[in-house]
Legacy VTK file of the C-alpha trace (Angstrom):
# vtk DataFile Version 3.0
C-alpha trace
ASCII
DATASET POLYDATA
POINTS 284 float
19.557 58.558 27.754
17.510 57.647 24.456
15.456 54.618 24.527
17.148 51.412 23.080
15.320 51.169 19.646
15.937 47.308 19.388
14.678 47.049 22.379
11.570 49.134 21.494
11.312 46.566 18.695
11.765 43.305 20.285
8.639 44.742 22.926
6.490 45.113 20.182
7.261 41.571 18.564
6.704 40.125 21.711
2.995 41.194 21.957
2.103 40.174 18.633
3.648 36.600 19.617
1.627 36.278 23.279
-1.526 37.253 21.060
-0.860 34.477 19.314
-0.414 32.045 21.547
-3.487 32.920 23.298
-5.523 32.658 19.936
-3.979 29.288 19.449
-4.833 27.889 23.100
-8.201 29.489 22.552
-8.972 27.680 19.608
-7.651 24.495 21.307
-10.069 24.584 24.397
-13.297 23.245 22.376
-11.749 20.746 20.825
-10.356 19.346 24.699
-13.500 20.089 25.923
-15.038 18.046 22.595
-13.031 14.954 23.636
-13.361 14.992 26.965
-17.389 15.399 26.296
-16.889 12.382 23.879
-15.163 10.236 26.547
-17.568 10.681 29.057
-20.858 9.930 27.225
-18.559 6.593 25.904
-18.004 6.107 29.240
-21.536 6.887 30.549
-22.792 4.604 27.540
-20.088 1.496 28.515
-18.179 2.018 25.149
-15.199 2.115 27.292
-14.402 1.085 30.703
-11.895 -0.523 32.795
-11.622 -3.494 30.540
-11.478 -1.733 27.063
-8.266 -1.919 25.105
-7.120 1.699 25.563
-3.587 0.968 24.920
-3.855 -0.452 21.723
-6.809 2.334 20.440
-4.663 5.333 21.818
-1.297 3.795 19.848
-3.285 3.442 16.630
-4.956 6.733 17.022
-1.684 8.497 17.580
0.398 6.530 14.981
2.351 4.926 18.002
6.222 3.158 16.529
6.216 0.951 19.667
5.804 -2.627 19.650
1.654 -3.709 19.594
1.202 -6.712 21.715
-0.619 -9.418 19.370
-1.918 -12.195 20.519
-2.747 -15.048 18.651
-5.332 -17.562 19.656
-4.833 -20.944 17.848
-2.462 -22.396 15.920
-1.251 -20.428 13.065
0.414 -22.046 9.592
3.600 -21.805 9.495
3.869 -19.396 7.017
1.701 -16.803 9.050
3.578 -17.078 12.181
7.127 -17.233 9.939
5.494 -13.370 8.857
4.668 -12.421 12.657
7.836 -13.648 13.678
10.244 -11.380 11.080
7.627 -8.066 12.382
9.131 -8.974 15.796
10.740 -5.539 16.045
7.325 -3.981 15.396
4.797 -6.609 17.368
5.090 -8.670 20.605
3.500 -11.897 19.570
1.294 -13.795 22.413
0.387 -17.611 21.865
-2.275 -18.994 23.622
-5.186 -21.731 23.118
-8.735 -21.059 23.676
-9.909 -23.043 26.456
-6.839 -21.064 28.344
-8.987 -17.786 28.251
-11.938 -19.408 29.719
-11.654 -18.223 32.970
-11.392 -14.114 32.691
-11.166 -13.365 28.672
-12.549 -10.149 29.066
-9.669 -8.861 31.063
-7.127 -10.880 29.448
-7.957 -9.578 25.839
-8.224 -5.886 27.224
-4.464 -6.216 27.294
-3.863 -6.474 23.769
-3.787 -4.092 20.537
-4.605 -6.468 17.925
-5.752 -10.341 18.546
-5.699 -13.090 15.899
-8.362 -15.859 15.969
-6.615 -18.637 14.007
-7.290 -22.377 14.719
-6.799 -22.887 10.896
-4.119 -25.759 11.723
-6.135 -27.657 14.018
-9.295 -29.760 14.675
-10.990 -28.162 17.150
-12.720 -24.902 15.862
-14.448 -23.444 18.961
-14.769 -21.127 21.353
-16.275 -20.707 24.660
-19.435 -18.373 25.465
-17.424 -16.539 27.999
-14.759 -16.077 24.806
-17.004 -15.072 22.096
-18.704 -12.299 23.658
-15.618 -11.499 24.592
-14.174 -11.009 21.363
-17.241 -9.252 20.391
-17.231 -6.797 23.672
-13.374 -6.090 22.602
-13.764 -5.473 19.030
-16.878 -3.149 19.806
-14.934 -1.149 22.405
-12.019 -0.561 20.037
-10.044 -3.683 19.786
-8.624 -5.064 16.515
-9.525 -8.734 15.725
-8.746 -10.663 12.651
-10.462 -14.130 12.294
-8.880 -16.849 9.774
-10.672 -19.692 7.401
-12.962 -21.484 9.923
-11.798 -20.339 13.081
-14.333 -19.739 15.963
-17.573 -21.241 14.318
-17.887 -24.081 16.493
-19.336 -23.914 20.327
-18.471 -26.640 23.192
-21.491 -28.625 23.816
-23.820 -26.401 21.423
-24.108 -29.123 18.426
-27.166 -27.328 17.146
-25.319 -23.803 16.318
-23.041 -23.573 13.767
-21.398 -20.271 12.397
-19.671 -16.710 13.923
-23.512 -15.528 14.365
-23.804 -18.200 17.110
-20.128 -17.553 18.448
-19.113 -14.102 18.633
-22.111 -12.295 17.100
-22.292 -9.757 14.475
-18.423 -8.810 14.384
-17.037 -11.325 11.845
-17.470 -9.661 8.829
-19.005 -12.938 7.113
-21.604 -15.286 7.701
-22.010 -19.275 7.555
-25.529 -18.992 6.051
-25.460 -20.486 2.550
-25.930 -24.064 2.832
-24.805 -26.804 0.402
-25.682 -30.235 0.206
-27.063 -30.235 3.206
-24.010 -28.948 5.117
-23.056 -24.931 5.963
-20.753 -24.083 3.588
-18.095 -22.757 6.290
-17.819 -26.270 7.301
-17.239 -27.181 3.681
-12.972 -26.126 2.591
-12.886 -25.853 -1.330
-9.937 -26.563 -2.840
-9.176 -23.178 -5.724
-6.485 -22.735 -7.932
-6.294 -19.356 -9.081
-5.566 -15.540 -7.774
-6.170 -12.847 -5.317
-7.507 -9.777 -6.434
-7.429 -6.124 -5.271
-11.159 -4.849 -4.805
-10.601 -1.735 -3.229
-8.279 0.188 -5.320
-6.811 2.533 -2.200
-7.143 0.606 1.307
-3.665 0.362 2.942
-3.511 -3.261 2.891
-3.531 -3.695 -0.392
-1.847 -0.784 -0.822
1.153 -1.719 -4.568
-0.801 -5.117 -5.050
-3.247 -5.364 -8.118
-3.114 -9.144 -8.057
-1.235 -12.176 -6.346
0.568 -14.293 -8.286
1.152 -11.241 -10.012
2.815 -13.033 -13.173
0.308 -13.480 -15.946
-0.593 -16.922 -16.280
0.585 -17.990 -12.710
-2.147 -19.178 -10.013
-1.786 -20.579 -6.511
-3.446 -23.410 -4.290
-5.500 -22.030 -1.988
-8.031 -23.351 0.714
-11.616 -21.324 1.117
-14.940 -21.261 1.849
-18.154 -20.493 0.283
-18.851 -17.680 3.068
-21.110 -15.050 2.539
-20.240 -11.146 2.780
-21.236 -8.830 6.152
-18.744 -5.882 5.297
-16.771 -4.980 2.865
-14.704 -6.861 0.484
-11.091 -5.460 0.042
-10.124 -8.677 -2.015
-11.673 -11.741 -3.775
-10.263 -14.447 -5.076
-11.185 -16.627 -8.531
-11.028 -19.885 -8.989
-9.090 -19.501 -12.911
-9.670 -23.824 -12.860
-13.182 -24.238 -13.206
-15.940 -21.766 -14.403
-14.657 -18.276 -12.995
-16.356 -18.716 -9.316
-14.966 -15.830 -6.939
-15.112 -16.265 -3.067
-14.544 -13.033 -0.717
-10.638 -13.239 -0.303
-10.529 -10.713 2.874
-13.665 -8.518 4.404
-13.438 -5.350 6.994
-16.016 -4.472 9.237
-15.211 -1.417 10.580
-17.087 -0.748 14.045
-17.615 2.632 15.594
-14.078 1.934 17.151
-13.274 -1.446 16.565
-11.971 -3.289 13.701
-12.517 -6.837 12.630
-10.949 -8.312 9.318
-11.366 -12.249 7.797
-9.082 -13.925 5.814
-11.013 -16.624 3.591
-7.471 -18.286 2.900
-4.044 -18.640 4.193
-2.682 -15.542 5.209
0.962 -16.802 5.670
0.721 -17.522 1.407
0.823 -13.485 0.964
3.492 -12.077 2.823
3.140 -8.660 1.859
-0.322 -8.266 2.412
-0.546 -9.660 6.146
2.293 -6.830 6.842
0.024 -4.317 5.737
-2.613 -5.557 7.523
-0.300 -5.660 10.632
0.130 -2.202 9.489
-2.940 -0.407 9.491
-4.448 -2.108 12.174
-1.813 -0.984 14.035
-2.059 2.580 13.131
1.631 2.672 11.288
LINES 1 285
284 0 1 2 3 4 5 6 7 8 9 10 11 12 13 14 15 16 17 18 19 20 21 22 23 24 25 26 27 28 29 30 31 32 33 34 35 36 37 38 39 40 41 42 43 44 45 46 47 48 49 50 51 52 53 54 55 56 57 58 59 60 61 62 63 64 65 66 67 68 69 70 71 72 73 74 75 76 77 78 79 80 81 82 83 84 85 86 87 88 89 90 91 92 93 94 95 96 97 98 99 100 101 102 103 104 105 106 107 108 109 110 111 112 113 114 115 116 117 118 119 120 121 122 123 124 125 126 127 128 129 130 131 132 133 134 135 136 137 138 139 140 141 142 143 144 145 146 147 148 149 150 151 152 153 154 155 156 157 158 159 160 161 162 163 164 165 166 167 168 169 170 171 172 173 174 175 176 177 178 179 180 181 182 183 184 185 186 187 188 189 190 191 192 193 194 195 196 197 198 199 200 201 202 203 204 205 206 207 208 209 210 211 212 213 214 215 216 217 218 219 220 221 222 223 224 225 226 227 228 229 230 231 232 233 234 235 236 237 238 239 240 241 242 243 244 245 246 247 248 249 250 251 252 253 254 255 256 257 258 259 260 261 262 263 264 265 266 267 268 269 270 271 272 273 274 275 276 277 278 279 280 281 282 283
């Protein structure tokens, strides 16, 4: 009998195929054994550990579509948690105060993907010591934070410190410095009538918005502060009612993991724009 020439043929595809494959899964095994170095020297060095947000890094590394769990420490306007509330097929949104994380924040905020430090609508702007190096220990193992107006500068029973420097260290992308009349100026809210405007042309959360209001001639209320600038400023806002002043708008510091962002107004009044942020801190 004569040799089956297809099958002759298929034998020869074959071998080119398993060549392949072998190429590929060579090519592969420096890159695993890359990450896994990379993982053990962060583990070695206490970038991660037990406690460090994995879930929420690993879902925004891999571009994860299921729900983030936010939580959301404060009391929100009601225009930002109206916005949280309509991504509910995208986030799981967590309320809590913060004396209710007092007693094991580290662990607590480990189980989150992004956390929102927002005591805008309320007195009472502070946060433990057990909190605030919390928030920073989470942001600088890969957690997501984003602090709002004057949330967080105040510490129980530590009149003399004022400011994110003395509450949750070098994360918060601005500073409570500059001093006016006598007073920091992130105790100080300013009252500005005037716009929001794009600074960095191609980061995702800006991402289709030059300006807001985006009709010529139209300007909005906002509340701010005078705060001065520790990362980068994706947005600033001008006061159109007075001389031209500008105040940051919103600032990113991006960590060797972590994210933190700061909203200098209302983040409710720009619907849009708090989406995207949802957005790319999530990793979608």
């Amino acid at each position: 009998m004569y040799p089956d020439d297809n099958a002759g043929g298929a034998a020869e595809q074959a071998a080119p195929m398993g060549a392949k494959i072998g190429m590929n899964l060579e090519g592969l095994i420096p890159l695993i054994l890359i990450l896994v170095i990379v993982f053990f020297l962060a583990a070695k060095f206490d970038i991660i550990n037990g406690s460090t947000p994995v879930v929420g890094v690993l879902a925004s590394i891999a571009g994860s579509q299921e729900s983030t769990t936010v939580l959301l420490i404060g009391s929100s306007s009601p225009e930002t948690l109206q916005v949280l509330y309509e991504m509910g097929d995208l986030i799981k949104l967590v309320q809590r105060d913060a004396a209710s994380l007092d007693r094991n924040p580290k662990e607590v905020l480990a189980n989150y993907g992004v956390i929102i430090l927002d005591q805008s609508e309320q007195t009472d702007k502070a946060v433990s010591r057990k909190l605030g190096e919390a928030l920073e220990e989470y942001v600088k193992k890969g957690g997501k934070l984003i602090t709002v107006l004057d949330s967080g500068i105040y510490q129980p029973g530590a009149f003399d410190a004022v400011g994110w420097d003395a509450t949750i260290g070098d994360i918060v992308p601005v500073n409570c410095d500059r001093i006016y009349q006598g007073e920091p100026t992130c105790m100080m809210r300013l009252n500005v009538r005037g716009k929001v405007y794009r600074e960095i042309e191609d980061h995702k959360i800006m991402e289709g918005i030059e300006e807001f209001p985006i009709m010529p001639g139209q300007y909005a209320n906002f509340q701010t502060f005078d705060v001065g600038l520790e990362g980068t400023e994706i947005a600033y806002m001008k006061d159109e009612s007075g001389p031209g002043k500008t105040f940051p708008a919103i600032v990113e510091k991006k960590l060797i993991v972590g994210k933190s962002l700061y909203f200098n107004y209302n983040p409710g009044y720009t619907p849009r724009i708090l989406q995207q942020t949802i957005y790319y801190l999530t990793g979608r």
